[in-house]
C-alpha positions as CSV (number, residue, x, y, z in Angstrom):
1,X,-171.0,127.0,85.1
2,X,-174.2,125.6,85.1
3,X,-177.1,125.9,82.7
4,X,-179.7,128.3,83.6
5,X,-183.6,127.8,83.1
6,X,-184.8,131.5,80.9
7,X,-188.1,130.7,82.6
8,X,-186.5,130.5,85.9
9,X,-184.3,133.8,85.2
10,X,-187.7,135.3,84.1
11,X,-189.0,134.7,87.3
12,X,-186.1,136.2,88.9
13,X,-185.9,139.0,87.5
14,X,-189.9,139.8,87.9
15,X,-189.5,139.3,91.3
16,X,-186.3,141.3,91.6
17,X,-188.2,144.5,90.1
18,X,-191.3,143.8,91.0
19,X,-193.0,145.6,94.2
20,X,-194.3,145.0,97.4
21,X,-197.9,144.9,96.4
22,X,-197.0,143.0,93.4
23,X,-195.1,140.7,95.2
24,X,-198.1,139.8,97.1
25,X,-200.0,139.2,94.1
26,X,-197.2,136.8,92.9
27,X,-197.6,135.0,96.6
28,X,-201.4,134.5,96.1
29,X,-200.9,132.9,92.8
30,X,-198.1,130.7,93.9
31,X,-200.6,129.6,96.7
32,X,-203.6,129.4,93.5
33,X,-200.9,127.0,92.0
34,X,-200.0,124.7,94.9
35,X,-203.2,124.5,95.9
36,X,-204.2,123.2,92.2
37,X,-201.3,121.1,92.3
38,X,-202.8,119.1,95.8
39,X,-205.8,118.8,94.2
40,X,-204.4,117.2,91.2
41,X,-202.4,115.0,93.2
42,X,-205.2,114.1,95.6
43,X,-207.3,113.0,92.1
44,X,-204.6,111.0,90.8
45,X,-203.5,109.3,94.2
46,X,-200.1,110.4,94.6
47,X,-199.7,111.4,98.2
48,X,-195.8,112.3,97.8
49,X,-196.9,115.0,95.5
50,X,-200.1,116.1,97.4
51,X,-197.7,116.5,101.0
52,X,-195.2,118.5,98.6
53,X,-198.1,121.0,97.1
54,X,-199.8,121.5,100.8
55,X,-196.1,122.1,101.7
56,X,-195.1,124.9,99.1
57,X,-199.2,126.3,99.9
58,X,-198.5,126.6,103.8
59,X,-194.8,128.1,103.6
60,X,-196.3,130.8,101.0
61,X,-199.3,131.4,103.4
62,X,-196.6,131.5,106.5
63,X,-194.6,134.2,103.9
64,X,-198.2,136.4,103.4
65,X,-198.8,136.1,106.9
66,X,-195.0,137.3,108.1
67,X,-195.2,139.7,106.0
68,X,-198.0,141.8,107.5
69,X,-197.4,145.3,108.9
70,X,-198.5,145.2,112.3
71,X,-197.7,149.2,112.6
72,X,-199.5,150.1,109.2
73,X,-203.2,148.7,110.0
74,X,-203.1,146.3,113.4
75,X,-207.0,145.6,112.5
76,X,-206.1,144.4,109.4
77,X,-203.1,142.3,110.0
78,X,-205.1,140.5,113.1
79,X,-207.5,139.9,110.7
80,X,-205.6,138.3,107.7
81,X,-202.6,137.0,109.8
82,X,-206.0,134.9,111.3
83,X,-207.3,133.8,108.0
84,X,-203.8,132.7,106.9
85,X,-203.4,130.7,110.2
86,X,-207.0,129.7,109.3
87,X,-205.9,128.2,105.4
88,X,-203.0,126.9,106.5
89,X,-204.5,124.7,109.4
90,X,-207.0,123.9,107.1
91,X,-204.6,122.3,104.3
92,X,-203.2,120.3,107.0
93,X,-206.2,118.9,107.6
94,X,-207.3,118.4,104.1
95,X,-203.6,116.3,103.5
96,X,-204.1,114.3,106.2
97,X,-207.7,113.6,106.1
98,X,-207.5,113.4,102.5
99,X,-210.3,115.9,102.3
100,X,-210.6,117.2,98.5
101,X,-213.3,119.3,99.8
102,X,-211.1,121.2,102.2
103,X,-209.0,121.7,99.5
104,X,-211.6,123.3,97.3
105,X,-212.5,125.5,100.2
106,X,-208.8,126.5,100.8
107,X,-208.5,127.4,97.0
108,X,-211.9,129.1,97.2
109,X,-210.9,131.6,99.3
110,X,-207.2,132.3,98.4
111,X,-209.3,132.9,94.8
112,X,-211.2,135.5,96.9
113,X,-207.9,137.1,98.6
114,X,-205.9,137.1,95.0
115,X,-209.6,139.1,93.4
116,X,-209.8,141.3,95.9
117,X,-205.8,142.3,95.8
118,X,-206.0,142.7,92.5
119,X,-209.4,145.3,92.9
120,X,-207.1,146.9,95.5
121,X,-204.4,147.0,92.7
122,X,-206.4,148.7,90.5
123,X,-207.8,151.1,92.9
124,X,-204.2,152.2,94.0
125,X,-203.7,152.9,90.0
126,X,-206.4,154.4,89.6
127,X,-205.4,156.9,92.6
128,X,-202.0,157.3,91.1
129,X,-200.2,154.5,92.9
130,X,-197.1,152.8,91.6
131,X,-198.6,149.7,90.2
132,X,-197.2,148.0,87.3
133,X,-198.8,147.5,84.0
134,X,-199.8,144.0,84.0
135,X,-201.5,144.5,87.7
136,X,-204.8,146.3,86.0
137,X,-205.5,143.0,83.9
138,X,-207.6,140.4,85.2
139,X,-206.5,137.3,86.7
140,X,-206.0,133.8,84.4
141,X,-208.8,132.6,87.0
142,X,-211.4,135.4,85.6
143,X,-210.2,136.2,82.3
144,X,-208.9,132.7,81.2
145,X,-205.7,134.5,79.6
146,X,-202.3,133.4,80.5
147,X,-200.4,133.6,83.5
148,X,-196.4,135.1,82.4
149,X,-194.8,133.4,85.6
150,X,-196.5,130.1,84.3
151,X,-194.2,127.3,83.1
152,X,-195.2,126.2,79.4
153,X,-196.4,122.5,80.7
154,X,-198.9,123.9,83.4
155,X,-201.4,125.1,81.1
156,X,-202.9,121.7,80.6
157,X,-204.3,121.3,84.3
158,X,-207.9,122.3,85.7
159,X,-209.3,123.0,88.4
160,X,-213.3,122.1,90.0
161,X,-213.3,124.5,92.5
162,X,-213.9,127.1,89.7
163,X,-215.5,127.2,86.8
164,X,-213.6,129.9,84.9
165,X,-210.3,128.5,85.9
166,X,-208.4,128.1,83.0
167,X,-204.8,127.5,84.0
168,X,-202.9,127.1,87.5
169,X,-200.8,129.7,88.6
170,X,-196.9,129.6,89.1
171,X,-195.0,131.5,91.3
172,X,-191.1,131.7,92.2
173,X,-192.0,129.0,94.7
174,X,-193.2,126.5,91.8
175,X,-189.4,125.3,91.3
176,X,-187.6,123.3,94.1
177,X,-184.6,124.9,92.4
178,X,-185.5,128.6,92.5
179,X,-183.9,129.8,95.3
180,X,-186.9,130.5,98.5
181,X,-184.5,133.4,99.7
182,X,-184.7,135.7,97.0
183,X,-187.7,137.4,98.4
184,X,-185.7,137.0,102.0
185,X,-182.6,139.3,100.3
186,X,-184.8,142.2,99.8
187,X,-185.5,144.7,101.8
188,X,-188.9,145.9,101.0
189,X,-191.4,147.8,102.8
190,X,-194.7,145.8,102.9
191,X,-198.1,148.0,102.9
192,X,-201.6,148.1,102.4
């Protein structure tokens, strides 16, 4: 038997009972993360590390954007499953151009996204939706508290693109050995 990670098993089991809509919160701040990542990687000239970041930022995107419920609100999902095609071309470009700038841009905005789910989080609360506790706080990004799926190590970094950005985000994507189909295994309705 092998030795298991509690932050990993943490993870796990947040995304296990977590739901749909906080799910997607979980996918925007994996995307926060890897995008902070690239940009860390860009600075310090390590271009393994950059590719792997714009990687884990583009499959999360390409998870957002499958996700979409073309039969729930068609305007809408044309709309975001653009903008997602949009951030992901666009960190493809920043990786191979090198851009830092792009990358800002693409952070910038998935920033926006995360802010505005989490408004939409607490208006569904607020209307008596199923939303969990920790959903009605404010993001590390505006609040400069902690991030729970962070690992202990990530609290060092910092970001340009924002001045109130305290920390980077983590998400079950931030470990090459959590398992990328344990959101795949569930069979969740995704709504807006």
């Amino acid at each position: 038997m092998t030795p298991t990670n509690p932050h990993q098993e943490y993870v796990k089991s947040r995304v296990a009972a977590a739901t749909p809509v906080e799910l997607t919160r979980m996918l925007y701040e994996g995307a926060m993360q890897a995008v902070q990542e690239a940009l860390t990687a860009h600075r310090g000239g390590d271009i393994l590390a950059r590719g792997n970041a714009v990687t884990k930022a583009v499959q999360i995107l390409g998870e957002l954007r499958f996700s979409l419920r073309r039969d729930v609100a068609p305007q809408y999902c044309d709309t975001l499953s653009g903008l997602y095609g949009y951030l992901q071309n666009r960190l493809i470009q920043a990786h191979a151009e090198k851009s830092e700038s792009m990358l800002q841009e693409v952070g910038g905005l998935i920033q926006n996204l995360l802010e505005g789910w989490i408004g939409a989080m607490r208006n569904l609360d607020a209307v008596g939706g199923v939303v969990a506790k920790d959903a009605a706080v404010d993001p590390p990004a505006l609040s400069g508290a902690s991030n729970p799926y962070s690992t202990p190590d990530s609290a060092t970094h910092s970001s340009s693109y924002s001045s109130n950005y305290s920390a980077p985000y983590s998400s079950p994507y931030s470990s090459p050995t959590t398992p990328a189909t344990t959101l795949e295994t569930q069979n969740r309705s995704w709504e807006f």
